[in-house]
The first five atom37 places (N, CA, C, CB, O) and aatype in JSON, in Angstrom:
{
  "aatype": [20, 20, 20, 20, 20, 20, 20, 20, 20, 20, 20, 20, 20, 20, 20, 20, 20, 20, 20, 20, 20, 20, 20, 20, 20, 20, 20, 20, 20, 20, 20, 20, 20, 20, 20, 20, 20, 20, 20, 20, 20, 20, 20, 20, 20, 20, 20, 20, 20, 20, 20, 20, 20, 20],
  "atom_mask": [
    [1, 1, 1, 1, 1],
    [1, 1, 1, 1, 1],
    [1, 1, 1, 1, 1],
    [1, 1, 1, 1, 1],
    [1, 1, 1, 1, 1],
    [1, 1, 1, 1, 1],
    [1, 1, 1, 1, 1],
    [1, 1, 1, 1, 1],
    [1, 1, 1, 1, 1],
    [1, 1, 1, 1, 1],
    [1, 1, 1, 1, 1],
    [1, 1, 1, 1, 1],
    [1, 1, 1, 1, 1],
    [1, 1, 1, 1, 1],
    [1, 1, 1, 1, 1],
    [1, 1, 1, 1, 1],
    [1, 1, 1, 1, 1],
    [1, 1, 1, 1, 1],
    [1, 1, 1, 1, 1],
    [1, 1, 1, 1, 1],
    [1, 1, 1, 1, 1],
    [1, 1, 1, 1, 1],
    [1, 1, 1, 1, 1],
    [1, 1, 1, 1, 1],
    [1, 1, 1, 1, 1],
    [1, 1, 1, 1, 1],
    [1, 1, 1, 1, 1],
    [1, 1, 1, 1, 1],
    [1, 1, 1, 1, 1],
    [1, 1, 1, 1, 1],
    [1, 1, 1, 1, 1],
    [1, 1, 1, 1, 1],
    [1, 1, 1, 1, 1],
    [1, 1, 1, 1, 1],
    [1, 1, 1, 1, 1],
    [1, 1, 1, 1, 1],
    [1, 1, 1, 1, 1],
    [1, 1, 1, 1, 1],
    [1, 1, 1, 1, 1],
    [1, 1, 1, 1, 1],
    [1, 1, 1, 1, 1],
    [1, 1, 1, 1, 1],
    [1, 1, 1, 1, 1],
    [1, 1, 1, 1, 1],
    [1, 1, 1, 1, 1],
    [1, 1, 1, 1, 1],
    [1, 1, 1, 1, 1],
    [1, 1, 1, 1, 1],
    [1, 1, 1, 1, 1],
    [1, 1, 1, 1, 1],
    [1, 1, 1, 1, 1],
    [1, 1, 1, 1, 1],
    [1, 1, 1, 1, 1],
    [1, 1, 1, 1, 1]
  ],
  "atom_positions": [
    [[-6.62, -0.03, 13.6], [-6.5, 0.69, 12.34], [-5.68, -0.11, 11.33], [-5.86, 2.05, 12.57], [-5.89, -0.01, 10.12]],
    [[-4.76, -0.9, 11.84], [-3.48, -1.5, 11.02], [-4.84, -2.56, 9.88], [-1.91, -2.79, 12.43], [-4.81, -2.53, 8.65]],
    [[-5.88, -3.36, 10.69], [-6.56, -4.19, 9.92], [-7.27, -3.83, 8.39], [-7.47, -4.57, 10.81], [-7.28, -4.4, 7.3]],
    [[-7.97, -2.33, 9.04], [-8.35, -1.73, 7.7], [-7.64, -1.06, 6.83], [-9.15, -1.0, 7.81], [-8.17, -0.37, 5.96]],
    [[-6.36, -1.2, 6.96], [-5.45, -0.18, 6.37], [-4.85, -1.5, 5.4], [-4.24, 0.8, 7.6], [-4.51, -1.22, 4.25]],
    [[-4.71, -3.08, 5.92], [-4.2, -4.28, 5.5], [-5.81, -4.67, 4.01], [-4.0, -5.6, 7.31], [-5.83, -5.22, 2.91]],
    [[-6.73, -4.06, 4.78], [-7.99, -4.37, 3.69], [-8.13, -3.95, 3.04], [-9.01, -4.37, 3.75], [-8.67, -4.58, 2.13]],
    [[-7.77, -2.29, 2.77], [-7.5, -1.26, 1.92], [-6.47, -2.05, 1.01], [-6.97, 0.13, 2.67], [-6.65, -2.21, -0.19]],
    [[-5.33, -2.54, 1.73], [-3.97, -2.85, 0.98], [-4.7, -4.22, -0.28], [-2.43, -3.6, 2.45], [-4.35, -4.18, -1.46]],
    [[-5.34, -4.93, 0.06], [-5.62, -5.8, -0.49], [-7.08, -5.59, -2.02], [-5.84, -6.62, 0.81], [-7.3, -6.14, -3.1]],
    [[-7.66, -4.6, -1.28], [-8.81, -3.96, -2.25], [-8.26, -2.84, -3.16], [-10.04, -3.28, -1.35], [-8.63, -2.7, -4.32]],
    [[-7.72, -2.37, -2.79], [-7.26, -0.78, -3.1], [-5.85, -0.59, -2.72], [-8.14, 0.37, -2.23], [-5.59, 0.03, -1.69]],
    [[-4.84, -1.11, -3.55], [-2.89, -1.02, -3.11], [-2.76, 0.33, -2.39], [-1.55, -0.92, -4.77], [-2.58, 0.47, -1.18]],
    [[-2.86, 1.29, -3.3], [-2.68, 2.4, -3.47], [-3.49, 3.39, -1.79], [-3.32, 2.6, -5.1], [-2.85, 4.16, -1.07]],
    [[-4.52, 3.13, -1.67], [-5.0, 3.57, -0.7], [-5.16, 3.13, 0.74], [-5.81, 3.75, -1.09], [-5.7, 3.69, 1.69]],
    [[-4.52, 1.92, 0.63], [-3.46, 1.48, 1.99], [-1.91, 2.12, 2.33], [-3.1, -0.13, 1.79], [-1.16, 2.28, 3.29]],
    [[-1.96, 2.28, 1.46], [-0.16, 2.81, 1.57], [-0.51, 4.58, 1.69], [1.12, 2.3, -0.4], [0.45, 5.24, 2.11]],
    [[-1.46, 5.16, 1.44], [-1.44, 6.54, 1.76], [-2.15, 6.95, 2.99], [-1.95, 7.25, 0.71], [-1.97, 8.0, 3.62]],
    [[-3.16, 5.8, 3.3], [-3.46, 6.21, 5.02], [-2.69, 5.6, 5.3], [-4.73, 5.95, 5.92], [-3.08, 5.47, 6.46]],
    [[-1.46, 4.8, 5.25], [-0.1, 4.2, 6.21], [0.7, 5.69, 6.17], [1.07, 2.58, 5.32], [0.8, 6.3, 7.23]],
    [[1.34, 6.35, 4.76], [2.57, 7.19, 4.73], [1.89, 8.52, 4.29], [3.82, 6.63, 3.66], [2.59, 9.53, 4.43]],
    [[1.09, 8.63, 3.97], [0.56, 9.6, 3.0], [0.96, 9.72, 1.57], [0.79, 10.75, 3.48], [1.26, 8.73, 0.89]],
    [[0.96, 11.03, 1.08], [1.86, 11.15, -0.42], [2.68, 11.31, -0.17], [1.77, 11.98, -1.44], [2.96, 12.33, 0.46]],
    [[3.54, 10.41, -0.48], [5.34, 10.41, 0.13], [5.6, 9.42, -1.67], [5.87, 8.96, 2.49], [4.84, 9.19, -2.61]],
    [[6.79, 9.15, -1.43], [7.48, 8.49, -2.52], [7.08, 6.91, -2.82], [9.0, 8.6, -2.18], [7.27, 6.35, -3.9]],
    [[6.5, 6.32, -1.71], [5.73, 4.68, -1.45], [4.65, 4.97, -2.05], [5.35, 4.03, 0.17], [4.16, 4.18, -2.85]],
    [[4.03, 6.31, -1.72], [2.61, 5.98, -2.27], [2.54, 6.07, -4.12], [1.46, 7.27, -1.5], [1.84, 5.4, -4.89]],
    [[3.47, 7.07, -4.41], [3.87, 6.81, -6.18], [4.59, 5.42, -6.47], [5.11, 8.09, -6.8], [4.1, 4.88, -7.46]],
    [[5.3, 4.92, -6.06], [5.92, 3.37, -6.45], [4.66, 2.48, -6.95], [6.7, 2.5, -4.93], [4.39, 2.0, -8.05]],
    [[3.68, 2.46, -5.11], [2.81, 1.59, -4.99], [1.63, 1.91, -6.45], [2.24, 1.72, -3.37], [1.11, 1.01, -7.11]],
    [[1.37, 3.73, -6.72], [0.23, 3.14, -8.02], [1.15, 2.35, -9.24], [-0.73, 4.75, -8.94], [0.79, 1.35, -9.86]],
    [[2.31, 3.01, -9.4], [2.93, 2.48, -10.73], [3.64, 0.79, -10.38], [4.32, 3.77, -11.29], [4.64, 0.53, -11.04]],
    [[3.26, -0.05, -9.62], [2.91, -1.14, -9.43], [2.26, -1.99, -9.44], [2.95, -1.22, -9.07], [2.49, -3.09, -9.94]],
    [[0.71, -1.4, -8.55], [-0.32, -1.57, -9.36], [-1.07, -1.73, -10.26], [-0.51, -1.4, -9.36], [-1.94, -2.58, -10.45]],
    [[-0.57, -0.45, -11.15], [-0.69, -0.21, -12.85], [-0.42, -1.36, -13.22], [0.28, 0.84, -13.67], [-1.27, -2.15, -13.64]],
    [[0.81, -1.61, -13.12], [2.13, -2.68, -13.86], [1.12, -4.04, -13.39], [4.3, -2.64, -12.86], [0.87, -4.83, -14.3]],
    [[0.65, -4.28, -12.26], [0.22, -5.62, -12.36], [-0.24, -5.14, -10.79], [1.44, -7.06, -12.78], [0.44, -4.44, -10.04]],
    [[-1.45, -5.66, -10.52], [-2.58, -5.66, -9.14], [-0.93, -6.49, -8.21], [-4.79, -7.15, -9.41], [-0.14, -5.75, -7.63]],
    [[-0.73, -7.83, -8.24], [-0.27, -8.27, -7.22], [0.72, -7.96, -6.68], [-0.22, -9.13, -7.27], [0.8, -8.16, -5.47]],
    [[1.92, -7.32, -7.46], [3.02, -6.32, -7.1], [2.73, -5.37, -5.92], [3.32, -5.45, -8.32], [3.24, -5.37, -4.8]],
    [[1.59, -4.39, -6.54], [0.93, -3.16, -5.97], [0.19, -3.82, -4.35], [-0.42, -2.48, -7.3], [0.19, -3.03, -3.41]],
    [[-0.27, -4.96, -4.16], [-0.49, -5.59, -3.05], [0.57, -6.25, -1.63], [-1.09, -6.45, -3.65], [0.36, -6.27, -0.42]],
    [[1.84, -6.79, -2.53], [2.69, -6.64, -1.66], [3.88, -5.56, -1.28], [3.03, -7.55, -1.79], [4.9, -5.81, -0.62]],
    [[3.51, -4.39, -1.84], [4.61, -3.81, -1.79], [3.56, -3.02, -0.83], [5.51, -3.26, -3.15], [3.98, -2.59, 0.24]],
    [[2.09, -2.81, -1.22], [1.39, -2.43, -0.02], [1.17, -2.87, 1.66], [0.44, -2.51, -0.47], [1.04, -2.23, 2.7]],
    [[1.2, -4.29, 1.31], [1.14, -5.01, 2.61], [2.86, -4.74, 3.34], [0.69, -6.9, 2.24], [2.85, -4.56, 4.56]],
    [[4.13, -4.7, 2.7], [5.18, -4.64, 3.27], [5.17, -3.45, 3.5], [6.16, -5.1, 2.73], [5.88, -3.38, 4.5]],
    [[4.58, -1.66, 3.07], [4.68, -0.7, 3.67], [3.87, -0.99, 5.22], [4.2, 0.38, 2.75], [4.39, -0.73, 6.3]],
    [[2.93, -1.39, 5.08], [2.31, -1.16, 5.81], [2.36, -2.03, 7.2], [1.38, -1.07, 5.17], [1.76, -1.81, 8.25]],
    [[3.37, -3.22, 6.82], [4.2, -4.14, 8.2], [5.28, -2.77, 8.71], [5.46, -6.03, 7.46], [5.43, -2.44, 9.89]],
    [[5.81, -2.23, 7.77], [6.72, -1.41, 8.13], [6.51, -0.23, 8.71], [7.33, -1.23, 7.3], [7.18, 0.13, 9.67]],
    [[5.82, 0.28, 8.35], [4.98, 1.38, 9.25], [4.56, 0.99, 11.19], [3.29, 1.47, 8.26], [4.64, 1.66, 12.22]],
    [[4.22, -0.09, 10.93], [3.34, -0.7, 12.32], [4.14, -1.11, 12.89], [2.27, -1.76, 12.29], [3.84, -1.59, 13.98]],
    [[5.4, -1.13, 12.5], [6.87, -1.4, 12.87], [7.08, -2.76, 14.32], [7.52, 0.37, 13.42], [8.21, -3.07, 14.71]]
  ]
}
């Protein structure tokens, strides 16, 4: 699951980080990151989602 959730992170920031945490407070950071600029919104996705898989 971690792979498609890392492919999500990379296609779609936002919808990696909510099948990782759900709607929690990461998943609002991660759109208004996104917004702000795609590559932000990608690593802040990929680092929820190392962190999650712990």
């Amino acid at each position: 699951m971690s792979i498609l959730r890392l492919i999500f992170a990379i296609i779609l920031p936002p919808l990696g980080v909510f099948l990782a945490v759900g709607i929690r407070g990461a998943f609002w950071l991660n759109i208004l990151l996104t917004l702000l600029g795609y590559i932000p919104g990608i690593i802040h996705a990929v680092w929820i989602i190392a962190k999650e898989d712990g």
